[in-house]
PLY file of the C-alpha trace (Angstrom):
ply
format ascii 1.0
element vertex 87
property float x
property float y
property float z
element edge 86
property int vertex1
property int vertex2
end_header
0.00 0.00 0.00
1.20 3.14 -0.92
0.20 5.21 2.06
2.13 2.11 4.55
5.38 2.67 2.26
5.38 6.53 2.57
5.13 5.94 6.45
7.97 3.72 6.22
9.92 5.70 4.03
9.12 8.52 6.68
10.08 6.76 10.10
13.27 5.62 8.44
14.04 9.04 7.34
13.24 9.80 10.86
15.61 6.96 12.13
18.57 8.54 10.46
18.63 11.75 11.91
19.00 13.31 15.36
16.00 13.83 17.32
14.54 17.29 17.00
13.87 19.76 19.18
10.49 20.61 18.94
7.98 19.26 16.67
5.67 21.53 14.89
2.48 20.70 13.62
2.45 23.17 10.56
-1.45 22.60 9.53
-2.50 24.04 12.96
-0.04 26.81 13.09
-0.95 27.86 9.79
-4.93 27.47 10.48
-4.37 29.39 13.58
-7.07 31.90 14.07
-8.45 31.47 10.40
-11.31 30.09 9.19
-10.98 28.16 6.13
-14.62 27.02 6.17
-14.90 30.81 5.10
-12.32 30.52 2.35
-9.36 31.74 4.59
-6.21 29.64 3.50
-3.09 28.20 5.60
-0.82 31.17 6.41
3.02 30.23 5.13
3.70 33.27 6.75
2.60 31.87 10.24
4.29 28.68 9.99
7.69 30.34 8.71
7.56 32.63 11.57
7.35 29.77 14.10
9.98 27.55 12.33
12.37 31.00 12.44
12.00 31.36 16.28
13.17 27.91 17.21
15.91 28.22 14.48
16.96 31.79 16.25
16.97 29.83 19.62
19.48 27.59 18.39
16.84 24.51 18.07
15.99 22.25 15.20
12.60 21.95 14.86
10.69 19.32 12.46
8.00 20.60 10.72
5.31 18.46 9.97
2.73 19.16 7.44
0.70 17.25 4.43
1.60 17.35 1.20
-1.53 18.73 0.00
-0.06 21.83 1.19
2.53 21.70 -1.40
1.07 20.54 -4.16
1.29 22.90 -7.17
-2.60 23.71 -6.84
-1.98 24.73 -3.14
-3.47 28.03 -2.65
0.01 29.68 -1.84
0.98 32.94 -3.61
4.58 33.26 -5.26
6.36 34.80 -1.82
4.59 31.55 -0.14
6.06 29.25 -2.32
9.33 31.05 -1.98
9.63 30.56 1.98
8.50 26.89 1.70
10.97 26.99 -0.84
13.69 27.78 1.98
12.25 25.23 4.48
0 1
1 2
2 3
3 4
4 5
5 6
6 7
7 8
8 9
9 10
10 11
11 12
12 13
13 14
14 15
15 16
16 17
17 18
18 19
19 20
20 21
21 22
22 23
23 24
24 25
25 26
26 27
27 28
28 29
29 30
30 31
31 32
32 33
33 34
34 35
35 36
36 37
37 38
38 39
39 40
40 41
41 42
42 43
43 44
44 45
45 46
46 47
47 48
48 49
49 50
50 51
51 52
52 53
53 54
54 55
55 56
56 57
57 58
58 59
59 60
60 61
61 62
62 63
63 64
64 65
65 66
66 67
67 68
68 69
69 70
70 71
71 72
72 73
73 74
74 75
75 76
76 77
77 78
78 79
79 80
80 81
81 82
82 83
83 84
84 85
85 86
C-alpha cells in the first residue's frame, strides 16, 4: 500500500537523523485563528515565523505538514512558495 510505504519511508528518514527539538504541527499553526470554512487559507507566513523562532533559539525543529499543502494547486501565492521553498 502506498500510504504504509510513505510511512515507512518517513520513520526511516526519521531513524537517520538526530531527534529534533520541537515538533511543529504546521497545519494548525498555519490554520491558527483562520477560518478556512470561510475561504481563509493556511498562512506560510505563520508557519515560517514559528519555524524562524526555534531556528533563532538555536533549536531544530521538524516541521510536519501534508503534502496537499505543497502541491502545485496549493493556494500559496509566489512569496509563499518562496519561503517553503527555503524550508
Amino acid at each position: 500500500d502506498k500510504q504504509i510505504q510513505a510511512f515507512d519511508n518517513f520513520t526511516s528518514w526519521l531513524q537517520r537523523r538526530p531527534p529534533p527539538d520541537a515538533v511543529i504541527d504546521g497545519a494548525n499553526v498555519g490554520y491558527y485563528s483562520l477560518r478556512p470554512d470561510q475561504g481563509e487559507t493556511l498562512s506560510y507566513a505563520k508557519v515560517g515565523e514559528v519555524v524562524n523562532w526555534f531556528e533563532s533559539k538555536g533549536m531544530k525543529p521538524l516541521l510536519v505538514m501534508h503534502a496537499r499543502h505543497f502541491m502545485a494547486n496549493a493556494p500559496m501565492s509566489q512569496r509563499d512558495r518562496q519561503l517553503v521553498q527555503g524550508w
